[in-house]
N, C-alpha and C positions, 0 to 999 in steps of 0.2 A: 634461594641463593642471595648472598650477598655482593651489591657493586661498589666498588671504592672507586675513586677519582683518579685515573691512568696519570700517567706520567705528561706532565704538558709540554716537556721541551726541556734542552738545558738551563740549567741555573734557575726553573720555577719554582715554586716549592709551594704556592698557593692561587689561588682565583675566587673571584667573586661571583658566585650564582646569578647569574641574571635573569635568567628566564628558563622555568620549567615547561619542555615541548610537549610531555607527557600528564598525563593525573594516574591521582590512584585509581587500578580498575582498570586503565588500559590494557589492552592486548596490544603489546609492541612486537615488530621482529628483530630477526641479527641484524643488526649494522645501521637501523633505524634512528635516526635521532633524535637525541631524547632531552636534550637541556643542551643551553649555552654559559659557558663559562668567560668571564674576562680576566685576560690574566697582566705583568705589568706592557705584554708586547702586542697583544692580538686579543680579538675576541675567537673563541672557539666552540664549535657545534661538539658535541661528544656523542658518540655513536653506541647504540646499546653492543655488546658484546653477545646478548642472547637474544633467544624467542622464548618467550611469556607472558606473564601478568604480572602487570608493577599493582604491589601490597601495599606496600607505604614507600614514599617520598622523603627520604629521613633529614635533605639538607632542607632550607627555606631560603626563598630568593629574596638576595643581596647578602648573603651570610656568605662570609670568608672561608674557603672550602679548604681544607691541606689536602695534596696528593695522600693518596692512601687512604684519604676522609672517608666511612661510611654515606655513600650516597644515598643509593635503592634496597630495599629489601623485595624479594622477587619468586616468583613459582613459574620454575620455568615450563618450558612445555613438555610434556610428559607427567606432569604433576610434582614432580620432583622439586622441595622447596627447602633443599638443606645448604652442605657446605659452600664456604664462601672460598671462592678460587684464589688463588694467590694473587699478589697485590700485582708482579709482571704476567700477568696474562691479560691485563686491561689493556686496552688499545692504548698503544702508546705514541701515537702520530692521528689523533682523531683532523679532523678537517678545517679547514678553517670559514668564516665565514664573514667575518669585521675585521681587517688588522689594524692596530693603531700603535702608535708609540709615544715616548713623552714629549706633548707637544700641547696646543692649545686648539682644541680642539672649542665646537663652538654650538653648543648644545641647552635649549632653554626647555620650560617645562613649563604651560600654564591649562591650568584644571587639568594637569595629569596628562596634557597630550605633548609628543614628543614633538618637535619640528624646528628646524634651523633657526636664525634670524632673519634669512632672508626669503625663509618662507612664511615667516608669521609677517613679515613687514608685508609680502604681497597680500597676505589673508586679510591683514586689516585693511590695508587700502582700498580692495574689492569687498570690503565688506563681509566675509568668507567667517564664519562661526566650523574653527580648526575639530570642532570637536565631532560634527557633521560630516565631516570631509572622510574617506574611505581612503585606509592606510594602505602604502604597498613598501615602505620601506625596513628595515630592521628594525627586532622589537616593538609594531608598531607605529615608527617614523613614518610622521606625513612629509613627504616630499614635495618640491616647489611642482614637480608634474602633476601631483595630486590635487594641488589647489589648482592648476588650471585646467586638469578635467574636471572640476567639479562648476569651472567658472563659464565651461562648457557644456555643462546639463548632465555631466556624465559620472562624476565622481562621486556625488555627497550621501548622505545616508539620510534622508528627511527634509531635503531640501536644501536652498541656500537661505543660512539666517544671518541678522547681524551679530560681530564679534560683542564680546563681552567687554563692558567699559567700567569702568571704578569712579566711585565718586572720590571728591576729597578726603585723603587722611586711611581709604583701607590702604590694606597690605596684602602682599601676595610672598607667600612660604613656598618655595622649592628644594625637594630635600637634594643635599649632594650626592650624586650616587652614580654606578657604570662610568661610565665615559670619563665624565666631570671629576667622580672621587678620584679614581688612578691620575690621571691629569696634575689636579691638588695634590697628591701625595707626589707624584716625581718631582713639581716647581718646588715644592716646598722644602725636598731632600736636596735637590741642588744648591737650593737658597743655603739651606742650613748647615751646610757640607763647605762649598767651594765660596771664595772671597773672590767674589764679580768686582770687574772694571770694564771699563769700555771705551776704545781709542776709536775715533774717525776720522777716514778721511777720504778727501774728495779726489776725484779723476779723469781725464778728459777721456771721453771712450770715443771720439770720433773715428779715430782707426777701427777699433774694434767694430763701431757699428755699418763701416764700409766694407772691412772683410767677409762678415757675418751676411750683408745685404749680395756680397761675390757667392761666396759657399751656399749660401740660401738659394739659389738658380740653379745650384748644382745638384743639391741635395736633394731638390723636387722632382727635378727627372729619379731620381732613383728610389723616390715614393719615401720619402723623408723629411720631416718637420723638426727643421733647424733654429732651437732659440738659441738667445747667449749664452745658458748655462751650460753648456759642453767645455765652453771658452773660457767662462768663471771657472768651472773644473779643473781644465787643464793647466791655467795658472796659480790654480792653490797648489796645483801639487810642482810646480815649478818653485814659487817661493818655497811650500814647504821644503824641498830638496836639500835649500841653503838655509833653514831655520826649522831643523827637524823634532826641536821639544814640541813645537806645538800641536806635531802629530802622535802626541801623546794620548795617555788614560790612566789614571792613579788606581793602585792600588791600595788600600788605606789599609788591608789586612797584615799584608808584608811591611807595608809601610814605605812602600817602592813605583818609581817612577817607567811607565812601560812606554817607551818611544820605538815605534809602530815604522818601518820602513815599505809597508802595504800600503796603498791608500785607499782606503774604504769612507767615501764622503758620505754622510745621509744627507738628505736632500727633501728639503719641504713640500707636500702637494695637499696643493686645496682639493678638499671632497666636499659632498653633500653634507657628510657627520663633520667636517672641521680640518682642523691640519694636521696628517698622518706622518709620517718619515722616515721613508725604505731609506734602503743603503746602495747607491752606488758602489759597486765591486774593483779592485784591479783598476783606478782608474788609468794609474799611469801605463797601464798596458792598451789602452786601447784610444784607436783614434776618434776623432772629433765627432765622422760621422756614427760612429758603432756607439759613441756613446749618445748621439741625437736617439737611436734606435730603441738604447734602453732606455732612456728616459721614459721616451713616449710609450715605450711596456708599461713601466712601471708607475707612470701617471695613469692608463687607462687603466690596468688591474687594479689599481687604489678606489679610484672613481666607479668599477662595477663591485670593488668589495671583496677581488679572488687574490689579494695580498695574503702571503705565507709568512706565518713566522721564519722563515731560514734568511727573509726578504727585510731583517730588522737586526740580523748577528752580524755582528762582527765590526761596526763605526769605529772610526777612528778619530772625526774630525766632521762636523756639519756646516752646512750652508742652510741657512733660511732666508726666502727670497717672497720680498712683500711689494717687488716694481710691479708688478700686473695693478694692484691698487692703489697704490699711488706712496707717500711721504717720502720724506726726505731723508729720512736714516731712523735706526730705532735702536733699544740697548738688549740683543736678544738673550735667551736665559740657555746659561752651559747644559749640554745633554750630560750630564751625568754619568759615570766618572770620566769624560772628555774634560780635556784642560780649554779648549777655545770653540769657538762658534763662529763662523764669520757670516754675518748680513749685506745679501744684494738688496740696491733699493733701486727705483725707476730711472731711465735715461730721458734727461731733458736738454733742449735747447736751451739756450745761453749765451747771450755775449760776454765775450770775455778781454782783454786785455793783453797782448802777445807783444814780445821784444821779436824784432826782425833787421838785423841788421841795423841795429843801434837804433832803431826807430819804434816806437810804441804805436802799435794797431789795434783798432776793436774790430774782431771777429767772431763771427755766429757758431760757437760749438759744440758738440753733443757731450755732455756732464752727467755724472751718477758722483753717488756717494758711498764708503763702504765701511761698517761697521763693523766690529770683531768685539768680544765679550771674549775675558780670560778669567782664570782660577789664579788668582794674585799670589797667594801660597806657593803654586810651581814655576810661575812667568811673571816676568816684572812688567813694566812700563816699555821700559828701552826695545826689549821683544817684541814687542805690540808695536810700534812704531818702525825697527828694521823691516820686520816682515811685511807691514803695509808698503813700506817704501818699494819693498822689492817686488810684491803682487803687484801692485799700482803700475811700475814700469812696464810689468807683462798686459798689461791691460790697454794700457797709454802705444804703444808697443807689440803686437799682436803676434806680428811677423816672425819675433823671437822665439816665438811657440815651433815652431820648426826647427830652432838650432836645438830644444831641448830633447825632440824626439831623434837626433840622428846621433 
């Protein structure tokens, strides 16, 4: 029999082979998995559809597959090695197993071994030869656990050796490819698609970080981990309210502007593989703490890897949020076809400078900065700057988050 590449999801129409689970000569069963595909949203396990013997292997890994593509040629069991079943009888909802989205993910590659930067920076430190080290993560990823069971006698394959040093003047070639290619192809369609700018501006988040320090006491008895971003949340979609193009997404096909009265944020979270980017649902429907609730869903599924494609449809409008490491602002790049992006960056102390009563004071206040990137083609200038003013207020201003919900 023959197997074609099932259906991956709406609007996919291709993937790139990553990794065959099978050889030829296997004896595979039903439902067994048998290859990982990457597609532009998620990585995907594909599940065999029969029980047999895989003949020939007919894609090669990192080849651009199309749905319907000849994958396997196969003898099933029973001896039976003819017609090829129709293209809807492939599994059309196979599993997931990596999801990713367009985003920056943070993936290096030296003598062929997979691992973060901040697991090679520990490798080197400790002296760790990555190649030794005993993988346990996707495709082989060595994981920062892995180098520290190996820094505990427990993990390496041969020992612990020293990492590999360059003299002056070599070079080291990584080809682009999984993660990194799709990655490269969405910055570069955004780039080459939407006309980026980027407004900022600053905000006293004192209130905010005194409310959030209130609710945070409250949250915890109810076994809940409360950051700012429910709060970021809930004031984008309050300015949005009164500057509603920016909850837009172009359609370049009609040639039509689709301004979105849902609010579906995606929302940046750092993993092991890099920066992924589920979508917060419905945010305006839901309060502060329900959305503390899904975050932290949707942070821990990212970070074990059981993120779903259904968990990446439907953006309206994102947030990437780089305060956990630190800068001051940055210019982030539009998720594509979204018209804006806005970036939270860290809350710092600050003296600042206050009118009181016709009198100038310097006091110690808690300060962020926030960044927004737009498609200058559908939003101007002036947009970029009302809409901050009016976010800003909900920020500066917290309390106001409650007249918008009643």
């Amino acid at each position: 029999m023959e197997f074609r590449l099932p259906e991956l999801g709406e609007g996919v129409t291709e993937g790139e082979l990553i990794k065959w689970k099978v050889k030829e000569g296997d004896i595979v069963k039903d439902d067994q998995p048998i290859c990982e595909v990457m597609t532009d949203k998620a990585t995907i396990e594909i599940p065999s559809p029969f029980s047999g013997k895989i003949k020939q292997l007919v894609a090669k890994e990192g080849e651009i597959v199309k749905v319907h593509q000849l994958m396997v040629v196969a003898e099933v069991a029973g001896g039976s090695a003819a017609a090829a079943p129709a293209a809807h009888s492939a599994p059309a909802a196979p599993a997931p197993v990596t999801a990713t989205a367009p985003a920056k993910a943070q993936t290096s590659n030296l003598n062929d071994v997979l691992a973060s930067p901040a697991t090679r920076r520990l490798a080197r430190e400790k002296g760790i030869d990555l190649g030794a080290v005993a993988a346990s993560g996707p495709h082989g990823r060595v994981l920062l656990q892995d180098v520290e069971q190996a820094l505990s006698g427990g993990g390496a394959t041969g020992g612990v050796a020293k990492s590999r040093t360059f003299s002056s003047g070599e070079v080291e070639r990584t080809p682009i490819r999984g993660m990194r290619k799709k990655i490269a192809e969405k910055m570069r369609q955004s780039k080459d698609k939407a006309a980026h700018f980027t407004y900022v501006e600053e905000a006293d988040a004192t209130e905010l970080v005194k409310l959030r320090a209130q609710a945070k006491a409250i949250a915890e008895k109810r076994g809940i981990k409360l950051t700012y971003l429910p709060f970021i949340l809930k004031a984008m979609v309050a300015a949005l309210r009164q500057h509603p193009r920016l909850n837009s997404t172009l359609d370049e096909a009609s040639n039509e502007i689709i301004t979105h009265h849902t609010y579906n944020i995606s929302l940046s979270v750092q993993t092991e593989d890099g920066l992924t980017v589920p979508v917060v649902k419905h945010v305006e429907q839901k309060s502060i703490f329900e959305l503390a609730r899904e975050i932290a869903d949707l942070v821990d599924r990212a970070r074990k890897k059981k993120l779903v494609m259904e968990d990446f449809q439907g953006s309206t409008i994102t947030l990437t949020n780089a305060g956990s490491i630190g800068g001051l602002f940055a210019t982030p790049i539009i998720n594509y076809p979204e018209v804006a992006i806005l970036g939270f960056n860290k809350i710092f102390r600050k003296p600042v400078v206050i009118t009181k009563g016709g009198k100038e004071k310097l006091v110690i206040r808690d300060w962020t900065y926030f960044s927004i990137s737009m498609d200058h083609r559908i939003l101007d200038g002036a947009e970029a700057a009302e809409f901050m003013k009016t976010f800003v207020s909900y920020i500066e201003n917290p309390s106001l988050l409650l007249l918008e919900s009643l």
